[in-house]
N, C-alpha and C positions, 0 to 999 in steps of 0.2 A: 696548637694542638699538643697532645700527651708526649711525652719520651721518655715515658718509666719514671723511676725515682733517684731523677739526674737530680747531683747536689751543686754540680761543679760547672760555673758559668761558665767559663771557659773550653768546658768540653765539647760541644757543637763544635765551637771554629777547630777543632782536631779534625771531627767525625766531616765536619765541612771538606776541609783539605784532602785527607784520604778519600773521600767518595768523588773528589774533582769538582765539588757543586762551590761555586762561591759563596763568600760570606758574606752577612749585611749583619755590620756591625752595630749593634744596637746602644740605644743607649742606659738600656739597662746594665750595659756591662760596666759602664763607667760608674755607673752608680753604685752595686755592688764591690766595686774596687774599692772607690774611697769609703764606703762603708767599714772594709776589712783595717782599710789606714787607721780613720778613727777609732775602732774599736781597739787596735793590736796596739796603737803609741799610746792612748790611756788603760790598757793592759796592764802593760808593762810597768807604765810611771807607778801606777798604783801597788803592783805587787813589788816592786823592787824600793822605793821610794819612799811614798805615804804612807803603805800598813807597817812598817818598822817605826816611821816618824809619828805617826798615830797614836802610836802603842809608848813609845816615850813621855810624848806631851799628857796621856792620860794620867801616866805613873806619878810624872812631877803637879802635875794639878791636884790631883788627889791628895798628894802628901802637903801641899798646898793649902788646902781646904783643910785639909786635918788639924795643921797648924792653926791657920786662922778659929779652927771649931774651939780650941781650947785658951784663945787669947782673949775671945768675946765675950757676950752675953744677951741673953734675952733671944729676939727676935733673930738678929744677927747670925746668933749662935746657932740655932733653929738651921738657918738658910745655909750656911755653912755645913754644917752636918748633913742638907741633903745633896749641898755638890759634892762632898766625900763621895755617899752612894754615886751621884751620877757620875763621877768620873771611876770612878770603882767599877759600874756598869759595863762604860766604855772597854777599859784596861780589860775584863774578864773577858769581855766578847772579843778582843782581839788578841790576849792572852788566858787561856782556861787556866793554866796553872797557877796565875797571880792572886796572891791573898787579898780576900777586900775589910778595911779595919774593922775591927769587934767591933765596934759602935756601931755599924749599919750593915753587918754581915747578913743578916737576915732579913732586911729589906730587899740587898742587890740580891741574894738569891731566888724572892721571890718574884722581880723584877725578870732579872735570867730566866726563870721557871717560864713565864709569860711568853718570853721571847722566841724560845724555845719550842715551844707549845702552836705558837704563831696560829692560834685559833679565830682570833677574831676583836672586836672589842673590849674590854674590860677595865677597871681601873687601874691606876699605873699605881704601884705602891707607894712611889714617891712622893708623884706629882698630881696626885688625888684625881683630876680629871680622867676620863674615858679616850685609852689608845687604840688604836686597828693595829694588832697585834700579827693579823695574818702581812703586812706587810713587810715585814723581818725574812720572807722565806727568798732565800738568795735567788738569782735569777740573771737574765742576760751571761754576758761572758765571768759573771760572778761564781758559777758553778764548775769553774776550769780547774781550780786548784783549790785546798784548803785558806791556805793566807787569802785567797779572796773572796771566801763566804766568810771567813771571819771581817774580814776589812767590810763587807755587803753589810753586816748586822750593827757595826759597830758605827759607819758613818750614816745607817739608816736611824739607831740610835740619837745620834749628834743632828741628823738632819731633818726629824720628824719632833723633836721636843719641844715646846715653845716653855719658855718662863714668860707667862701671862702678865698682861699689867693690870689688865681691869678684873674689877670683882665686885661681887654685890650681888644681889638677888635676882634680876634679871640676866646678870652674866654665868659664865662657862665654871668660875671656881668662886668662892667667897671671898669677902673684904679683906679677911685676916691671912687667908691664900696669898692672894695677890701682893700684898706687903714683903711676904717671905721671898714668893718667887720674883718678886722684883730686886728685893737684896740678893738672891740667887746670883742673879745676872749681873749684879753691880759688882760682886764682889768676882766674880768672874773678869767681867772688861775690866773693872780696874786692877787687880791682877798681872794681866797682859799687858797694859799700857803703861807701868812703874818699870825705871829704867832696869833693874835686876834681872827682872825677865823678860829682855829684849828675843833672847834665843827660841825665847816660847812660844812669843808673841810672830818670831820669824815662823816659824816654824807654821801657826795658823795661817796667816798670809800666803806660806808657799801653796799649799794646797788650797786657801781659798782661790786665789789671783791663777794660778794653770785651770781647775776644774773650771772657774766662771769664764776663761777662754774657751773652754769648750762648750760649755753650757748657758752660762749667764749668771747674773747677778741675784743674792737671794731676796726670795719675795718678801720672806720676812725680817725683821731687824738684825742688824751685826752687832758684836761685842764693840765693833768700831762707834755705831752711833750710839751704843749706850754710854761708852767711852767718853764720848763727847758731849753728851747731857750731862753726865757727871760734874764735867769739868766747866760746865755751864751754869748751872746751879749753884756747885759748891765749892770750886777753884782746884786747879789741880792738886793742891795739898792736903787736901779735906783729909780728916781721917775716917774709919770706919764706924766709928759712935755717932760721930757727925754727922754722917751719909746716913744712920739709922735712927735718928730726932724725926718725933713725930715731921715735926715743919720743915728740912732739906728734903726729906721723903717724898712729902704730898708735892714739893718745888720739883721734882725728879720724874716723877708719872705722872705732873700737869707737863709738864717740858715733853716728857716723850709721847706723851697722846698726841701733841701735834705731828708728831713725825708720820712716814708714811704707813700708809694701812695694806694690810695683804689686799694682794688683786685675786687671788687664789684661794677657798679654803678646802683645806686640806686635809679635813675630817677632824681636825680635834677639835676632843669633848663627844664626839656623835651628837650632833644636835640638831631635833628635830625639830623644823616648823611649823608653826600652828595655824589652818585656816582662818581668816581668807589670808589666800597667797599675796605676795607682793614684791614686785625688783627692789625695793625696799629693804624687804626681811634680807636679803641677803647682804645687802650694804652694812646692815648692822651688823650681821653676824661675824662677817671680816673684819668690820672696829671692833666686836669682842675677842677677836681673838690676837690682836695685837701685842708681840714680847719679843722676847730675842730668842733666837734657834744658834747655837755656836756655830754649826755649818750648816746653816740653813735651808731647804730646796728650792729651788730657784723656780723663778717668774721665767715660764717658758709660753709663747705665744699660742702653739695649736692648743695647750692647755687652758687659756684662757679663753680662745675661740670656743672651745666645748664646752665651758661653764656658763659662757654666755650667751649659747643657744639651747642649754638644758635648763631644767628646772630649778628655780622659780622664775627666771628670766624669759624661757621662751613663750610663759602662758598655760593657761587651759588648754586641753586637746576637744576638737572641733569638729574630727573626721568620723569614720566609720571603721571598721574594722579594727586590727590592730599591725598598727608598722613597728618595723624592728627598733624604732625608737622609745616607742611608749612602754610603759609598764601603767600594770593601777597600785597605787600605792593611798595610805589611808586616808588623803585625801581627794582621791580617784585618779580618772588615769594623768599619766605627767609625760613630761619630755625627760626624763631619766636616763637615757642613752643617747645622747649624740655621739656621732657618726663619722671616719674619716673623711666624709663624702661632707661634712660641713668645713674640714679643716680645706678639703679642695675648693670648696664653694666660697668660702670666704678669702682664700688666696688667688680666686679671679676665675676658675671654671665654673663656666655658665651650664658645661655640659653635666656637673656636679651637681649644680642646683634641679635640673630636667631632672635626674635621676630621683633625687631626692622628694621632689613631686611627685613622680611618678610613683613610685612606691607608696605615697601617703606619710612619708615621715616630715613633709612642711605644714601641716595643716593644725598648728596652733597658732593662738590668738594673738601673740608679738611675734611670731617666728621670723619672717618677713619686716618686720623692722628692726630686727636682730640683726638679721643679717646683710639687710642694707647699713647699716649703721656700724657694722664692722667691716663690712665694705670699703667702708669710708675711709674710718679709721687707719686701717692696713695700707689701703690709697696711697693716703699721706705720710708713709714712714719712706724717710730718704735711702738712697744707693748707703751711705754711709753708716746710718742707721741699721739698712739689711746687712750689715757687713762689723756689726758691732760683738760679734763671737762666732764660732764655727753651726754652733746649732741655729741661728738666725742667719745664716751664710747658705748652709743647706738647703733651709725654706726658701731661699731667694731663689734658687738654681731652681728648685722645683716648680716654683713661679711659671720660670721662664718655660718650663717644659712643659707643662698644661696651657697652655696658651693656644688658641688656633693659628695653623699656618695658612699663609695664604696664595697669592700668585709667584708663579716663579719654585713653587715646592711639587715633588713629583705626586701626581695625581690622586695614591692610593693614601698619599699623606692629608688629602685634603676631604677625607669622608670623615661622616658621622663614629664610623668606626673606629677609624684612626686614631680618634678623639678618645673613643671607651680603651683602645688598647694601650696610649698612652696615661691616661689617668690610672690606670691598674698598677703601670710601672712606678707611678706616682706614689698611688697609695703602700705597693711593696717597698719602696725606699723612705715613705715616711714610717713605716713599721720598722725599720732596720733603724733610723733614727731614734727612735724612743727606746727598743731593744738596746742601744748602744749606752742611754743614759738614764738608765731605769731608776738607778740609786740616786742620781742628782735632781731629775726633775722633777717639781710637785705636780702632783697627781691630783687632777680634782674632784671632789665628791660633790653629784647633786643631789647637790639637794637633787671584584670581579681579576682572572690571571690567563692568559696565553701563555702554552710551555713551545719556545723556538725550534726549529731546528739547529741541533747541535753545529754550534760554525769552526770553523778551520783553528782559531787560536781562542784558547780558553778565552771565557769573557771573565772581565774583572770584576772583585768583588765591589758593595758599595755602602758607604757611611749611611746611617741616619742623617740627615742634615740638618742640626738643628744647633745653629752658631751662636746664637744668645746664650743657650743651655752651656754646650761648653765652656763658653767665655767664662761663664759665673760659675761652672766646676773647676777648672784654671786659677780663678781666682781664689775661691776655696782651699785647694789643694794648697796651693802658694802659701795662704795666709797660713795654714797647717803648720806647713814647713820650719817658714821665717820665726811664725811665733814662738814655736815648743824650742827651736834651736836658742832664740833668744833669752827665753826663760830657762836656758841648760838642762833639759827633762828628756831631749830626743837623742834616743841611739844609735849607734850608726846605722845599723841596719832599716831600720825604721827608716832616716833620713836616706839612704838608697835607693828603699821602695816608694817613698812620695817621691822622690827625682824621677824617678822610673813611670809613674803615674803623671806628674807633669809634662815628660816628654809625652807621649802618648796620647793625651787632652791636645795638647798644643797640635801633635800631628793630626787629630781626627778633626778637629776645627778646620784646619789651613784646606784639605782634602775636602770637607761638605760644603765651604765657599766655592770649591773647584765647580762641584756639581753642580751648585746653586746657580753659578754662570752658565750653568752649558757646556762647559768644556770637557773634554776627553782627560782623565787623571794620566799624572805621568807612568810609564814603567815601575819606575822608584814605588810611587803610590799607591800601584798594581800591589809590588811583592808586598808591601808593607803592610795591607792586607789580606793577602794571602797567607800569609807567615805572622796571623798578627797573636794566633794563640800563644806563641813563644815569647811575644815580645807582653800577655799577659801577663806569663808565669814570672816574669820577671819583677813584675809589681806586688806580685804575690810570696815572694821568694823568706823563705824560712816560717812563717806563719802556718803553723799545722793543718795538715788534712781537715781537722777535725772544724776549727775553726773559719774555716773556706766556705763550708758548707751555706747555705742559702736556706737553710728552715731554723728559723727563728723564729721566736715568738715576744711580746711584749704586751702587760694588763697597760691600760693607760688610764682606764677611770674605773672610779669605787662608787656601786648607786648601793647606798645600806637600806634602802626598802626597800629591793630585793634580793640584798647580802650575794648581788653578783657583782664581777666585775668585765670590763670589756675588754675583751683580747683582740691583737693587731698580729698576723702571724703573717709568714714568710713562706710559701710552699716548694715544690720540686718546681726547677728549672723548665719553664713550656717551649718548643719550638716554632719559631715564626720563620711562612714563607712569606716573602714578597716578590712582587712582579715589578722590576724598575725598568726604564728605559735609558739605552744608554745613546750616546750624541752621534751616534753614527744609526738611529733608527732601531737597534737591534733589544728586543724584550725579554729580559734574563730573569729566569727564577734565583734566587739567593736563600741562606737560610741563616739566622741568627738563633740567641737565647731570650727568654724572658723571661722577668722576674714574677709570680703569682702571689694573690694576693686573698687573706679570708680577712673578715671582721664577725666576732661571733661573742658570745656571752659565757661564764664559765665561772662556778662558785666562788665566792669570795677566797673559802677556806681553803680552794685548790688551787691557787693563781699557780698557772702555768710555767715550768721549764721549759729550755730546749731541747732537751731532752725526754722530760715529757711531751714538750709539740708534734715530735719525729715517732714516738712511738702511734700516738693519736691518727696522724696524716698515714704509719702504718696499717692499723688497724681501721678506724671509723672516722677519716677526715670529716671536717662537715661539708658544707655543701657550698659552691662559689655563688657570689652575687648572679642574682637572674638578670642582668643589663650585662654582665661579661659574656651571655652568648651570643652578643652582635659580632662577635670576634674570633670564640673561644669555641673550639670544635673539643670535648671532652670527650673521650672513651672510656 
């Protein structure tokens, strides 16, 4: 049910303690914690760390490029001149006051104009193809401070560009494109990979190697593997003339066509497909858009789950009416919105798929062997596999949490409801996931209760029990920990509060095996939650008011044939009573926090803050999913 416009998870277990009523610690709370972990220790790294080192490597590239534009000629010379611009781009967006050379000052300015502007599609002035320019408007914890809307624009820059390899009439830019932006890129990795600029080359590495610990690996190609085509083709020593002969050229972009293809695309070029549809047209579309990005956005999996139950992949629509999936678009109506209720559906909730039937958003013509086949797919990715970065670590945990429980779990856990209430917390924490890696991940474009009488000695409060789930937030946290300490990125403070967060997993697990037994918790176990909001604040400790807060929001997909996007947002803290029974017979009400959850559509040109969110959920929230009132008592 409603509790005002509580921000602060941990405020129940206060209000709990003072009112005498116990607490039943949810496991939303845990989840909100290590949300605030990962968000504040990549906070930090970024504003303190990378937008300085950023802004460096732009400076020295540029002058770089500059260099190399007036030692060349021809083509060469061309591609050089426009990484001037592009690293020119970079440097102003994360320094306004930095000069960009006369030779391409008026290109980066109109470049900057664009960005700025962050209206929507239009040509890149560089890079001749069509950019989604509303994608520049800063967002997630990016709007906290100035250094990090600048660091937002600058690595959204670096991480949304491709230098194309293919061209021609059929593809994204032309022939004579594609040669220059391929020397772009060459003359870039190789660059980085000549022993003089080893410092430079560190420098891209440190930030790629911590951000793909949190996020993953990029979808599209690195200056590493252009790097290595180079030196495949034409021997480490090549020189730059060399490397621009008709014949190493064509050796270099036949080399790299075999390399891997985006699984992702990511809007560039805006490109539309032409009836009749085909899973097909999209395979291609991904080989055209094959190039290198310097910090590329990363191959994120619920992203790929929604590309591949939207449009053109999920089919013709089949149904009647219209669900909040479909739009019509000029090819009539499509799968254009997929849903977090596919990313639950393909992570093993069956009560996700129900849902999603029920509403009418399954009823196209491969959706159903979409999703069996991702099924599959996901099936077979090992322990090791789920644990191969913090953001594929997270969906692991979430796994385990949508999962039905079964004998041996207290009663109220084992309804149809329990089910909706837990997939809600679900779907709020994979929204604080995407909120947390707005800038790094690519985005894809489709195409019954008794109240007791009160007994002689307080009754104690009780865990969620739900021991897989913490094991795999334990393990999460841990991997947190170890990893950023090893890579020298984690502050002390930061490494306090994951310790502090560790303890606390480790306690709530050890306590819901208690329960799972049968047995009466100890005293210890008693105070531990009784007193457990103190022992929250603790994990929370220096991290702003402000940032604590639980409304958040995050776009996660771009459908441009209806120039909207799909927003994941995070609302006020709801309160949950339950009715558990404890081992001596006795049926205690308890009360925890819960995280809420919208999924809703919203202009392209207006992608959402959180601060716009909170104004919104102010003023004219929209409306919660019609399956969240098996649960959800609204006022």
């Amino acid at each position: 049910t409603d509790m005002g416009n509580e921000e602060d998870i941990t405020e129940i277990y206060s209000s709990a303690d003072d009112d005498g009523i116990p607490p039943f610690v949810t496991v939303d709370t845990l989840l909100h914690l290590y949300h605030l972990q990962f968000d504040q220790t990549l906070k930090v790294i970024e504003e303190t760390q990378f937008a300085p080192a950023m802004a460096d490597f732009s400076r020295e590239m540029m002058q770089i490029a500059l260099e190399q534009h007036g030692a060349v000629a021809d083509d060469l010379q061309e591609a050089a001149r426009r990484n001037v611009a592009y690293f020119a781009v970079g440097l102003k967006l994360l320094e306004p006051a930095a000069d960009a050379p006369a030779p391409v000052a008026f290109m980066v300015a109109e470049e900057l104009g664009l960005i700025e502007a962050h209206g929507g599609f239009s040509a890149s002035p560089i890079f001749g193809y069509r950019e989604d320019y509303s994608q520049y408007v800063p967002r997630g914890h990016y709007t906290r401070s100035e250094t990090l809307e600048r660091y937002f624009k600058a690595l959204m820059w670096y991480g949304r560009i491709s230098m194309l390899l293919k061209g021609g009439d059929d593809a994204i830019i032309s022939e004579e494109e594609a040669r220059i932006q391929t020397l772009q890129a060459a003359l870039i990795a190789g660059t980085l990979y000549q022993p003089q600029y080893a410092e430079l080359l560190d420098t891209w590495q440190r930030v790629y190697s911590v951000t793909a610990f949190y996020v993953g690996f990029a979808d599209d190609l690195t200056p590493q593997e252009y790097a290595e085509a180079i030196t495949e083709v034409a021997g480490a020593s090549s020189t730059w003339a060399n490397l621009a002969s008709e014949e190493t050229l064509f050796a270099l972009r036949s080399e790299l066509a075999t390399y891997r293809a985006p699984q992702i695309y990511g809007g560039t070029g805006e490109v539309a497909l032409d009836p009749p549809f085909s899973p097909e047209q999209l395979d291609d579309l991904l080989s055209d858009t094959m190039g290198m990005r310097l910090m590329g956005q990363r191959f994120i999996p619920d992203g790929y789950m929604m590309q591949e139950l939207g449009f053109p992949r999920a089919g013709d629509f089949t149904g009647e009416g219209k669900p909040f999936s479909m739009e019509i678009t000029q090819g009539g109506p499509q799968r254009v919105f997929p849903r977090g209720l596919d990313v639950m559906a393909v992570l093993g909730s069956e009560r996700a798929h129900e849902i999603l039937q029920a509403e009418g958003d399954t009823v196209y013509a491969n959706y159903e062997a979409q999703l069996a086949a991702l099924r599959e797919e996901f099936d077979g990715v090992s322990q090791a596999d789920w644990n191969r970065n913090l953001y594929w670590s997270w969906l692991y945990a979430l796994r385990a949490l949508i999962e039905p429980v079964g004998e041996g779990y207290p009663n109220f856990m084992r309804t149809s409801q329990w089910q909706d209430r837990t997939l809600w917390a679900a779907l709020a924490s994979w929204a604080e996931l995407r909120h947390d890696t707005i800038l790094y991940a690519k985005q894809p474009y489709p195409v019954a209760t008794a109240m007791p009488m009160p007994p002689e000695t307080p009754p104690p409060g009780f865990v969620e029990p739900r021991p897989e789930f913490y094991a795999r937030m334990l393990s999460l946290a841990r991997m947190t920990r170890e990893g950023l300490s090893a890579m020298e990125v984690l502050d002390e403070q930061s490494l306090e509060r994951l310790q502090s967060l560790e303890e606390i997993i480790q306690r709530l697990l050890d306590i819901s095996l208690t329960e799972l037994r049968g047995e009466p918790i100890s005293e210890d176990d008693a105070d531990y939650i009784k007193y457990i909001a103190g022992r929250l604040k603790r994990a929370v400790l220096g991290i702003d008011e402000e940032e604590e807060k639980t409304t958040i929001v995050a776009d996660v997909l771009t459908d441009t044939n209806t120039s909207q996007v799909l927003e994941e947002g995070v609302g006020y803290v709801k309160l949950l009573v339950a009715a558990y029974q404890l081992p001596d017979g006795r049926v205690v009400l308890g009360m925890g926090p819960v995280l809420s959850h919208y999924e809703f559509k919203q202009p392209m040109a207006d992608r959402l803050t959180d601060e716009a969110w909170r104004e919104m959920l102010r003023q004219s929230p929209p409306e919660t999913a019609p399956w969240v009132g098996s649960f959800y008592l609204a006022q």
